[in-house]
Biopython code that builds the backbone (N, CA, C, O; Angstrom):
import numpy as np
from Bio.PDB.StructureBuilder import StructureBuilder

atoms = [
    (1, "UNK", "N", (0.849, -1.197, 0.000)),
    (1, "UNK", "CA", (0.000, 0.000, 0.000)),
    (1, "UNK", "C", (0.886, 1.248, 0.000)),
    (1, "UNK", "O", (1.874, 1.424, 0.713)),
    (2, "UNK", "N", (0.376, 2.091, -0.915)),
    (2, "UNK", "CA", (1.279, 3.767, -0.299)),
    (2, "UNK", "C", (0.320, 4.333, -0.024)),
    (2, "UNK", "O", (-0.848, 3.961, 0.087)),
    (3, "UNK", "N", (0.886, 5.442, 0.118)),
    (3, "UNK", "CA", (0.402, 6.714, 1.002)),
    (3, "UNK", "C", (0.595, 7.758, 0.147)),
    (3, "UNK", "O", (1.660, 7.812, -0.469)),
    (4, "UNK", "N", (-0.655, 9.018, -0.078)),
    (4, "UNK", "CA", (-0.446, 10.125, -0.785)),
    (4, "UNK", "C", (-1.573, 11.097, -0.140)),
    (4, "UNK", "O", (-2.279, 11.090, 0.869)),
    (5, "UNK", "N", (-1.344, 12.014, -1.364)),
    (5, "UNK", "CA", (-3.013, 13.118, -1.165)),
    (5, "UNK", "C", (-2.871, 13.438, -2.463)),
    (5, "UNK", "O", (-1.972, 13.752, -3.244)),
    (6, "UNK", "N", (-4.642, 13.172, -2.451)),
    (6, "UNK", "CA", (-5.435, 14.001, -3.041)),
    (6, "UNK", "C", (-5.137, 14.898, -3.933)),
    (6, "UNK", "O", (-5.506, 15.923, -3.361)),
    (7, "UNK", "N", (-4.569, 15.337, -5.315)),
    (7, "UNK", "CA", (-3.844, 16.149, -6.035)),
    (7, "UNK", "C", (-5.409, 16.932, -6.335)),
    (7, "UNK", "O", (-6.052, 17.435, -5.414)),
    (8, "UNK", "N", (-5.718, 16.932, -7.278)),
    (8, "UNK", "CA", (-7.159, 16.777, -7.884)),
    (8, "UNK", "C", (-7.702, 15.933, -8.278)),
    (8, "UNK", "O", (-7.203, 14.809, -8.331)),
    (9, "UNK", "N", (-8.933, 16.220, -8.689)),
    (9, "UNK", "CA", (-10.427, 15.193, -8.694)),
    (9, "UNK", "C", (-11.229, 15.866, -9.174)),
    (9, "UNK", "O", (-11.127, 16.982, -8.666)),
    (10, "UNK", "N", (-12.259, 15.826, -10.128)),
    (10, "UNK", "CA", (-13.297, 16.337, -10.955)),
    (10, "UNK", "C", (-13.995, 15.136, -11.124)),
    (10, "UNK", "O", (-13.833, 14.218, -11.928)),
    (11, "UNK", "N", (-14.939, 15.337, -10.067)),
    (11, "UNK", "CA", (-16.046, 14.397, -9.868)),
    (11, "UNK", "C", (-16.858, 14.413, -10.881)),
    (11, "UNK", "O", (-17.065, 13.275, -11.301)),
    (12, "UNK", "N", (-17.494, 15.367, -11.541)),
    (12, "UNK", "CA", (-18.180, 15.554, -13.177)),
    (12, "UNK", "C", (-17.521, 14.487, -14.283)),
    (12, "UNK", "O", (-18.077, 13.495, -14.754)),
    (13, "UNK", "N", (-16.203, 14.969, -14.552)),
    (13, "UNK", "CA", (-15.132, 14.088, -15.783)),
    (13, "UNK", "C", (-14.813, 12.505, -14.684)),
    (13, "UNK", "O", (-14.317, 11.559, -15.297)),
    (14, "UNK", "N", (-15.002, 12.369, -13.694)),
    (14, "UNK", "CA", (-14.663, 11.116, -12.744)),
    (14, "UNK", "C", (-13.434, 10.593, -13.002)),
    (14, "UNK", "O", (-13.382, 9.428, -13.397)),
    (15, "UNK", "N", (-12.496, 11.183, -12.867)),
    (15, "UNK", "CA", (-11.084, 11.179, -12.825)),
    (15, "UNK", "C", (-10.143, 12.254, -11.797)),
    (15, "UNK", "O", (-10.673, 13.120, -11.101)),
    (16, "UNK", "N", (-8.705, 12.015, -11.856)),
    (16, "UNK", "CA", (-7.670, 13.133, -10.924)),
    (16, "UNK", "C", (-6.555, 12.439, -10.868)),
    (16, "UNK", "O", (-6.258, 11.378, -11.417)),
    (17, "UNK", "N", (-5.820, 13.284, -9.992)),
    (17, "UNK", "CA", (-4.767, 12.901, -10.243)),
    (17, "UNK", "C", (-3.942, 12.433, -8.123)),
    (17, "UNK", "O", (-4.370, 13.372, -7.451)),
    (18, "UNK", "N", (-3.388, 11.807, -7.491)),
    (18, "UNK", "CA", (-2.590, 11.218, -6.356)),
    (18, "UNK", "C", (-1.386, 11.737, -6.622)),
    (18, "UNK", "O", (-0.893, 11.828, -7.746)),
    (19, "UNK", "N", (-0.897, 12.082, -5.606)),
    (19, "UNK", "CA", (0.637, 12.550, -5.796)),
    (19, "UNK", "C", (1.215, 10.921, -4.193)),
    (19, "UNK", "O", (0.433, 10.687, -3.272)),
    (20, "UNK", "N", (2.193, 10.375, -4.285)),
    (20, "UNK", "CA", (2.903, 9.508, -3.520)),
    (20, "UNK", "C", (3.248, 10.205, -2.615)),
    (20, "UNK", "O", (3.217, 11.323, -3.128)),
    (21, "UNK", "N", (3.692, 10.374, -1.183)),
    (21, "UNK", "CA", (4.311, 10.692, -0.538)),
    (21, "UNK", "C", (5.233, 10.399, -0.300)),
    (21, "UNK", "O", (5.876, 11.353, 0.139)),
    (22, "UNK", "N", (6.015, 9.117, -0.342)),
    (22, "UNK", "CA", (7.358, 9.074, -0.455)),
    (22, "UNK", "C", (8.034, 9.437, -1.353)),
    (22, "UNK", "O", (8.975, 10.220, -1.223)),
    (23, "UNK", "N", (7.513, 8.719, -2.841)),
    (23, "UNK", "CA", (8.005, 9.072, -4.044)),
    (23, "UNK", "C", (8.003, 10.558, -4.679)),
    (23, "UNK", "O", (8.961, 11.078, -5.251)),
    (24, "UNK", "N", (6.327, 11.321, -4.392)),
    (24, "UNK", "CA", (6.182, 12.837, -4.744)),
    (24, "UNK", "C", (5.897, 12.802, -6.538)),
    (24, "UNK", "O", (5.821, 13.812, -7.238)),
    (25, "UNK", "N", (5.769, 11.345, -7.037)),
    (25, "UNK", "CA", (5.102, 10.677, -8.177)),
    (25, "UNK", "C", (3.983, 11.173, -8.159)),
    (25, "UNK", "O", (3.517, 11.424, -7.048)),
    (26, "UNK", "N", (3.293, 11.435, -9.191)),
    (26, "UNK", "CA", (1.663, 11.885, -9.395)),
    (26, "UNK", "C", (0.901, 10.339, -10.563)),
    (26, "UNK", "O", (1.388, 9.877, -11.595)),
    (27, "UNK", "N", (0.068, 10.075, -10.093)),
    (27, "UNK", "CA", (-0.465, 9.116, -10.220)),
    (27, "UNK", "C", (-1.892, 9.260, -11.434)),
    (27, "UNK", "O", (-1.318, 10.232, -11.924)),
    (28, "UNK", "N", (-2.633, 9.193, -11.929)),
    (28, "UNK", "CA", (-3.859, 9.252, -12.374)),
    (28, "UNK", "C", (-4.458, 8.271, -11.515)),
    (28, "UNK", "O", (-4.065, 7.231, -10.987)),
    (29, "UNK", "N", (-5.402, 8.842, -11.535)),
    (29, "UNK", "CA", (-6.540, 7.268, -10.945)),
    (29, "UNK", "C", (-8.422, 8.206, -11.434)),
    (29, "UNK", "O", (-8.777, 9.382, -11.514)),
    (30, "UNK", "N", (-9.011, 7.070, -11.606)),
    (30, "UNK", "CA", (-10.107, 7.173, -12.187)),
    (30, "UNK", "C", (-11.339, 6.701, -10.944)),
    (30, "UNK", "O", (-11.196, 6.234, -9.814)),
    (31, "UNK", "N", (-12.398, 7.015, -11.632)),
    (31, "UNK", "CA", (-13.781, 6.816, -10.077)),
    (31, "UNK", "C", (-13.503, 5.683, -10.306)),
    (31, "UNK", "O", (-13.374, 5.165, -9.197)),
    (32, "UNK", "N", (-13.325, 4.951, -11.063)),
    (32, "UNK", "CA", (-13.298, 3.152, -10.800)),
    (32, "UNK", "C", (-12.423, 2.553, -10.012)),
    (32, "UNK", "O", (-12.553, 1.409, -9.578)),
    (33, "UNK", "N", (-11.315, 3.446, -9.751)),
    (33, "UNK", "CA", (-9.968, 2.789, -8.694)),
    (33, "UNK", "C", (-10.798, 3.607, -7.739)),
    (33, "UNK", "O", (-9.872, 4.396, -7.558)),
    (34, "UNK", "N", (-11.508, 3.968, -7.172)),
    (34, "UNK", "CA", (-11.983, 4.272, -5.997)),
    (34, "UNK", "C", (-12.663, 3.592, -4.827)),
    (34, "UNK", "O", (-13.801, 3.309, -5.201)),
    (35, "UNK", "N", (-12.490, 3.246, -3.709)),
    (35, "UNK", "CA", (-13.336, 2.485, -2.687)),
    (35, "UNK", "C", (-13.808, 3.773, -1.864)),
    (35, "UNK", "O", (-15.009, 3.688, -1.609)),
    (36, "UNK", "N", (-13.285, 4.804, -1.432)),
    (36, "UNK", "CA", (-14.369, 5.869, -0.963)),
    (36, "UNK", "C", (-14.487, 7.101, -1.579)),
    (36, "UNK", "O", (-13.530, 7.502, -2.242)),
    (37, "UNK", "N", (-15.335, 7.673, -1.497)),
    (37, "UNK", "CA", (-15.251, 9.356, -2.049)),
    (37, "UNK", "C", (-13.695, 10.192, -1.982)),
    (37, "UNK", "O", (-12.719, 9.764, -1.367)),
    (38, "UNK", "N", (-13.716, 10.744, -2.322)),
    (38, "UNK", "CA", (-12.336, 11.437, -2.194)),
    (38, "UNK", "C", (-12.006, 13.424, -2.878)),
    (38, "UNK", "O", (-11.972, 13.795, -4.051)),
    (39, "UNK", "N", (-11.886, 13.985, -2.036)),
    (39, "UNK", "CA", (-11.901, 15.514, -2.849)),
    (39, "UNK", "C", (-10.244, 15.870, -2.264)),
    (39, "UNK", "O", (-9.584, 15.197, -1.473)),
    (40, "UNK", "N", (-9.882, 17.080, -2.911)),
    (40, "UNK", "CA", (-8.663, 17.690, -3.095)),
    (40, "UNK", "C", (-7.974, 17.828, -1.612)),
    (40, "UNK", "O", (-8.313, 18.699, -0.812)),
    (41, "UNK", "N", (-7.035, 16.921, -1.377)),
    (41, "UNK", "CA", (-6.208, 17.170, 0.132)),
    (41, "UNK", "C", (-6.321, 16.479, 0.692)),
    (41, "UNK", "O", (-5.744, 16.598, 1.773)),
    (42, "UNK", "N", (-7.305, 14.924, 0.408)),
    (42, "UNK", "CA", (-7.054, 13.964, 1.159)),
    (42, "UNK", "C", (-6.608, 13.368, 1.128)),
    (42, "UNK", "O", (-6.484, 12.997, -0.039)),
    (43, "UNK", "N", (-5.853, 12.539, 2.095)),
    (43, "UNK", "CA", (-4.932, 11.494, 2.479)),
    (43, "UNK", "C", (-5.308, 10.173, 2.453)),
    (43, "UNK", "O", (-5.914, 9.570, 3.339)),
    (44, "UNK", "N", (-4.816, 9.636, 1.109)),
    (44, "UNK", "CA", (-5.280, 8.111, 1.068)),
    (44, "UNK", "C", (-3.977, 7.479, 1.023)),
    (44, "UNK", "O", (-2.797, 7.830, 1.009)),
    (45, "UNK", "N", (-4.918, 5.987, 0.999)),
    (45, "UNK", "CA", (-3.759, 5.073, 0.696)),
    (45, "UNK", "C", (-4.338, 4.258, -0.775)),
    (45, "UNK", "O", (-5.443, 4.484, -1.266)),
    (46, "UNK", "N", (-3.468, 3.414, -1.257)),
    (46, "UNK", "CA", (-4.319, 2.940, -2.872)),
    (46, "UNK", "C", (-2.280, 2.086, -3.477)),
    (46, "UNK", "O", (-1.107, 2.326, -3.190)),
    (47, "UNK", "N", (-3.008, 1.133, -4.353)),
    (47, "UNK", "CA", (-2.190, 0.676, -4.519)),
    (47, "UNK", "C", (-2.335, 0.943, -6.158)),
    (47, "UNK", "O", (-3.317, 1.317, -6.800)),
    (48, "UNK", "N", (-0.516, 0.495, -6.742)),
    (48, "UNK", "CA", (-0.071, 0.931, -8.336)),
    (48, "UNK", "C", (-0.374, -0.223, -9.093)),
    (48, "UNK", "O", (0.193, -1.309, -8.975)),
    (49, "UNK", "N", (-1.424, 0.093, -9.990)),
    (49, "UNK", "CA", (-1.508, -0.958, -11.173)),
    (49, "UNK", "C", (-1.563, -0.043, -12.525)),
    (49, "UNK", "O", (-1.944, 1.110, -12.727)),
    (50, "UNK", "N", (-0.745, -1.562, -13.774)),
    (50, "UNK", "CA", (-0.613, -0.607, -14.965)),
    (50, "UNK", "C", (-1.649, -0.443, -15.870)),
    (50, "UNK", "O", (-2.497, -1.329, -15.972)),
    (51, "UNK", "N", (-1.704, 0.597, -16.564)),
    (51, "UNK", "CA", (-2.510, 1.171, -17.063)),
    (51, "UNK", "C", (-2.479, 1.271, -18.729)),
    (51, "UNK", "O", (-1.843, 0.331, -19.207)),
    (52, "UNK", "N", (-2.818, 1.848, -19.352)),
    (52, "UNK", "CA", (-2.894, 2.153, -21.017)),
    (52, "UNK", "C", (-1.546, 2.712, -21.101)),
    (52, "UNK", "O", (-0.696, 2.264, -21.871)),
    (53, "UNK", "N", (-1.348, 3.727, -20.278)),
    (53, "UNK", "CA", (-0.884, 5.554, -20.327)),
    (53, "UNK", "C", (0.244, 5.021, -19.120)),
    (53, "UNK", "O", (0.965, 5.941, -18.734)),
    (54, "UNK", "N", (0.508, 3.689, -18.468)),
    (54, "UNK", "CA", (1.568, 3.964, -17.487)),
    (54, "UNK", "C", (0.922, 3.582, -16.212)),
    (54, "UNK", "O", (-0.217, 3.131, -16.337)),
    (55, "UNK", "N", (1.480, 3.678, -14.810)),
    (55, "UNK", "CA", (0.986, 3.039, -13.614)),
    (55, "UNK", "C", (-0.368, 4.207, -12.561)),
    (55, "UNK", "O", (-0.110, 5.201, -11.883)),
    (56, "UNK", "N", (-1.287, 3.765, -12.737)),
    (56, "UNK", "CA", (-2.569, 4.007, -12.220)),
    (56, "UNK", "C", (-2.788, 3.765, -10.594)),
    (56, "UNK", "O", (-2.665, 2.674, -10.037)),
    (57, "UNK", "N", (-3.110, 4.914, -10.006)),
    (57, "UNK", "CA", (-3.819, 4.553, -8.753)),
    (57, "UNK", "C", (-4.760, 3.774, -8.531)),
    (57, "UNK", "O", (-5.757, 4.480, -8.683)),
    (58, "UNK", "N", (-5.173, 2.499, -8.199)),
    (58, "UNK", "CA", (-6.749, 2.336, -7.790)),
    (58, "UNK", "C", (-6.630, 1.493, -6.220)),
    (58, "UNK", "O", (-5.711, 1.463, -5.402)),
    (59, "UNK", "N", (-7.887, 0.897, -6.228)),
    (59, "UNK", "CA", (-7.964, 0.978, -4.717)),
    (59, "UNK", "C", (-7.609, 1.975, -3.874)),
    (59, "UNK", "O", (-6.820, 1.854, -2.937)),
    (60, "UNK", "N", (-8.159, 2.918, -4.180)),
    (60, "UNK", "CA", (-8.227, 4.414, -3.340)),
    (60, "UNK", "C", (-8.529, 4.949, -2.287)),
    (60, "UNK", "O", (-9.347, 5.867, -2.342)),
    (61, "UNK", "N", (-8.123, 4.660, -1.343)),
    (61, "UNK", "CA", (-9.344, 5.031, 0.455)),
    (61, "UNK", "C", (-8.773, 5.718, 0.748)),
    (61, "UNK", "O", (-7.573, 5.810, 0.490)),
    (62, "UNK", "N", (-9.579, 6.625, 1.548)),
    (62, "UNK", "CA", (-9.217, 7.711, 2.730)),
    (62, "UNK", "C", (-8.775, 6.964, 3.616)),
    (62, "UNK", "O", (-9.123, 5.795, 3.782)),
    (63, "UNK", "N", (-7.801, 7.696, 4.401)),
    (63, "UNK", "CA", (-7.039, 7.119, 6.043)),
    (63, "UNK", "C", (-7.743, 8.141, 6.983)),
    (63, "UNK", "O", (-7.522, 8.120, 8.194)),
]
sb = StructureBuilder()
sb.init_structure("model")
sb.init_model(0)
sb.init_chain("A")
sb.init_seg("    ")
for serial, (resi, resn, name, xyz) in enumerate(atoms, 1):
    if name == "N":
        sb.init_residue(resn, " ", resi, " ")
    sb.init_atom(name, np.array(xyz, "f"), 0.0, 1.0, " ", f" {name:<3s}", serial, name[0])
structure = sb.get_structure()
């Protein structure tokens, strides 16, 4: 599991973007990698799977 926040999120387009906290990597992740709601500044955790475009956030929760 890592640890990040919340970069942005546009709940309308249902997509945004995770930044890592260790790494400081920015992530995409989509409403489908999501397990809870999530808006700008929160602190989740979510694990890296690959994607079309490169490695994707999903499994997304707030801590």
């Amino acid at each position: 599991m890592n640890n990040g926040t919340i970069k942005f999120f546009n709940e309308s387009k249902g997509y945004g973007f995770v930044i890592d906290d260790e790494t400081k990597k920015e992530y995409f992740v989509h409403v489908s990698g999501l397990v809870d709601d999530v808006k700008e500044g929160d602190q989740v955790e979510f694990e890296l799977k690959e994607g079309k475009k490169g490695l994707n956030a999903v499994s997304v929760k707030a801590v």
